[in-house]
C-alpha atoms as a printed R data frame, in Angstrom:
    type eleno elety resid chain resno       x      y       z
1   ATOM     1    CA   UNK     A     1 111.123 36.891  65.887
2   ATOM     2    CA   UNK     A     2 111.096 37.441  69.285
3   ATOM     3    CA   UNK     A     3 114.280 36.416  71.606
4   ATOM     4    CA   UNK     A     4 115.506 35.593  74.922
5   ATOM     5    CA   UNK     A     5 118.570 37.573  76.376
6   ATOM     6    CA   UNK     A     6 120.247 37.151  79.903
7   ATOM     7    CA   UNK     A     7 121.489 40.603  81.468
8   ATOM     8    CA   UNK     A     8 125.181 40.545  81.809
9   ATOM     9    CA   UNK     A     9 126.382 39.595  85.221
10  ATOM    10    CA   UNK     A    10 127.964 43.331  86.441
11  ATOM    11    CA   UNK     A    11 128.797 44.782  89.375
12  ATOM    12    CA   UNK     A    12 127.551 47.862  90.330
13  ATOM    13    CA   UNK     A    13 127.462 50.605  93.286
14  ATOM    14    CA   UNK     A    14 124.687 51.261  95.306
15  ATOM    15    CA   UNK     A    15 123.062 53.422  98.468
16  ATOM    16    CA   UNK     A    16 120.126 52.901  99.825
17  ATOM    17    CA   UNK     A    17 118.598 56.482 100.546
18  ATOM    18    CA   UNK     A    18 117.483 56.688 104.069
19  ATOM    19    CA   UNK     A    19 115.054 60.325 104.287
20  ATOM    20    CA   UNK     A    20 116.573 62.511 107.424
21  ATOM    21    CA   UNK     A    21 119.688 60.473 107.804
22  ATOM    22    CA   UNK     A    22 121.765 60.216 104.639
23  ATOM    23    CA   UNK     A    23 120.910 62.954 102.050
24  ATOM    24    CA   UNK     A    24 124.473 64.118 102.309
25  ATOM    25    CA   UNK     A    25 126.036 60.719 101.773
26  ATOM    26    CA   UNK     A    26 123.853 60.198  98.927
27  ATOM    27    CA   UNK     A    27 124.119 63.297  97.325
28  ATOM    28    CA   UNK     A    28 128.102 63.179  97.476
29  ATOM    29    CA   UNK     A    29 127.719 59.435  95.881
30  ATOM    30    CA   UNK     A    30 125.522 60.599  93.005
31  ATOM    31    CA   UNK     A    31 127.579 63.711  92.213
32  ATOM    32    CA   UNK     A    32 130.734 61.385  91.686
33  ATOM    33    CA   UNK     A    33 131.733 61.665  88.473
34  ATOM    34    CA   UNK     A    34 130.434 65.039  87.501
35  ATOM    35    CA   UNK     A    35 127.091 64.253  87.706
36  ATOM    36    CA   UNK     A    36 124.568 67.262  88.925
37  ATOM    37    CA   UNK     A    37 122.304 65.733  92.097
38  ATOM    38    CA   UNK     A    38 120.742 68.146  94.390
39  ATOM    39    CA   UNK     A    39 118.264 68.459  97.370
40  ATOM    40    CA   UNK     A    40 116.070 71.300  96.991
41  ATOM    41    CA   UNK     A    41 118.321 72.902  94.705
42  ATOM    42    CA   UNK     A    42 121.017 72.444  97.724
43  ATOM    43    CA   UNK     A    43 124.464 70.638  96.809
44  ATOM    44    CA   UNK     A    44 125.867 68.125  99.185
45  ATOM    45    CA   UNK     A    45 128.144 70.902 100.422
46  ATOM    46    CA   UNK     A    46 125.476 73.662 101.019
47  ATOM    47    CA   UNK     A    47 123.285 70.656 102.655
48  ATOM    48    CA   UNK     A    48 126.154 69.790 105.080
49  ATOM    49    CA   UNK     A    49 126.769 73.368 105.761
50  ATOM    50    CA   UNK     A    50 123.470 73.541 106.652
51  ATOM    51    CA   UNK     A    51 123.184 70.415 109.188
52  ATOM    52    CA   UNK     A    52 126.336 71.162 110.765
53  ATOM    53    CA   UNK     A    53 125.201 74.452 111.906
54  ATOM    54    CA   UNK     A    54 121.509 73.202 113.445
55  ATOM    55    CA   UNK     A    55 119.640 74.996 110.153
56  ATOM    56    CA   UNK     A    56 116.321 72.569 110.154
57  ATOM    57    CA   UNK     A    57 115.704 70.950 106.615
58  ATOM    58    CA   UNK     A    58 112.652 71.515 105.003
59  ATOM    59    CA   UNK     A    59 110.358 68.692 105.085
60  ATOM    60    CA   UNK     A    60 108.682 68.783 101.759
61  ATOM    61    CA   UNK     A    61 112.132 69.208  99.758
62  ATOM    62    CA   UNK     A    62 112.888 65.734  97.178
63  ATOM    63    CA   UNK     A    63 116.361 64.555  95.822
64  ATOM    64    CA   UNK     A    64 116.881 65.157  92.234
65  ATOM    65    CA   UNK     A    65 119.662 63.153  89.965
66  ATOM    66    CA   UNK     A    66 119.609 64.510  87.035
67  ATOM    67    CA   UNK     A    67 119.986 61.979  83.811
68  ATOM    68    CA   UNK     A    68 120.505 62.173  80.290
69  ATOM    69    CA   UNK     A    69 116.449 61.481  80.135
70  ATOM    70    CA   UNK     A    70 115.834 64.178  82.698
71  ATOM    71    CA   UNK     A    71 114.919 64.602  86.248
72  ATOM    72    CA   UNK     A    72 114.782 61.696  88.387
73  ATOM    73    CA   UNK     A    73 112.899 62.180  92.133
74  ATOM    74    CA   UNK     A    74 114.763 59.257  94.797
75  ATOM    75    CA   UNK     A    75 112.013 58.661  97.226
76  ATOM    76    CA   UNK     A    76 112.647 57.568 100.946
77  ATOM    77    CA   UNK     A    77 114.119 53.824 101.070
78  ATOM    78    CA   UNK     A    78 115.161 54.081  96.744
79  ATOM    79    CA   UNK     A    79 118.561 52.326  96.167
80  ATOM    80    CA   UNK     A    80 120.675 55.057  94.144
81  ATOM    81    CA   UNK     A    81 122.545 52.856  91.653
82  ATOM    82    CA   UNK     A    82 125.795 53.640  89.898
83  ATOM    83    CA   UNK     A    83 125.794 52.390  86.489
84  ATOM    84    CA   UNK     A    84 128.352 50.737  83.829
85  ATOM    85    CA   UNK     A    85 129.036 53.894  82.316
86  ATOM    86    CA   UNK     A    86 128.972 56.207  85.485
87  ATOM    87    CA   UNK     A    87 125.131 57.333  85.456
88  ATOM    88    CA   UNK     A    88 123.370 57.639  88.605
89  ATOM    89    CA   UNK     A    89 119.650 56.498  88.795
90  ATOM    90    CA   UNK     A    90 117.335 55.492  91.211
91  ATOM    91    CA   UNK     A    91 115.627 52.235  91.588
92  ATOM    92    CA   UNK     A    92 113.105 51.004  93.939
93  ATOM    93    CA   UNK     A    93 113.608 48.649  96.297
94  ATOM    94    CA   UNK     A    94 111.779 45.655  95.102
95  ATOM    95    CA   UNK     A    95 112.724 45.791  92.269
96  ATOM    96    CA   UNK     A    96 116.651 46.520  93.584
97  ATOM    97    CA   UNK     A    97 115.477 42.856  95.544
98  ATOM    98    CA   UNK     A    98 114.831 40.853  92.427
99  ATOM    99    CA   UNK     A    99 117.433 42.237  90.522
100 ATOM   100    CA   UNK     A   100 120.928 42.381  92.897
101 ATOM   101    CA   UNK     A   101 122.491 40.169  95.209
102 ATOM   102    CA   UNK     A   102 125.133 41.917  97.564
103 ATOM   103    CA   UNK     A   103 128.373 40.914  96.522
104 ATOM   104    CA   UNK     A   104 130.669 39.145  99.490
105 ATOM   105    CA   UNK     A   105 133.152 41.011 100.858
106 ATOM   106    CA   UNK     A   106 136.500 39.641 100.851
């Protein structure tokens, strides 16, 4: 028999990954934790090393958050998504739309 179930009403951390403007940011959010997340093999340090002294990132390089199911590519405008038990994954936007409301600050 087939049932109906209601996802649980938690709140979760996300960032919006913005290409050329916040690869640092979002690599140092989805390496919290001890979780591996790179950008053309480049850690969030190396990356910021990088930028701060004028080196010019390669276009054609991807974000990678790496999950217990493997390899996981965050393409330009993907909502990086902390989960309940401290995974990292990606989610695109639409679907980020219909599935999270932004919680109101206090």
């Amino acid at each position: 028999m087939i049932n109906e179930y209601r996802k649980k009403p938690v709140v979760v951390k996300a960032l919006q990954y913005r290409a050329r403007e916040n690869e640092v940011e979002v690599l140092r959010f989805a390496s919290r934790n001890g979780r591996e997340c790179h950008y053309g093999g480049l850690s969030a340090e190396e990356l910021e090393y990088r930028l701060r002294n004028g080196q010019i990132l390669d276009i054609g390089q991807t974000l990678v958050i790496k999950t217990l199911e493997g390899d996981h590519i965050v393409s330009n405008g993907d909502f990086v998504i902390e989960g309940v038990q401290g995974e990292y994954y990606p989610c695109k936007p639409d679907i980020f739309d219909e599935t999270y409301t932004k919680v109101q600050e206090k």
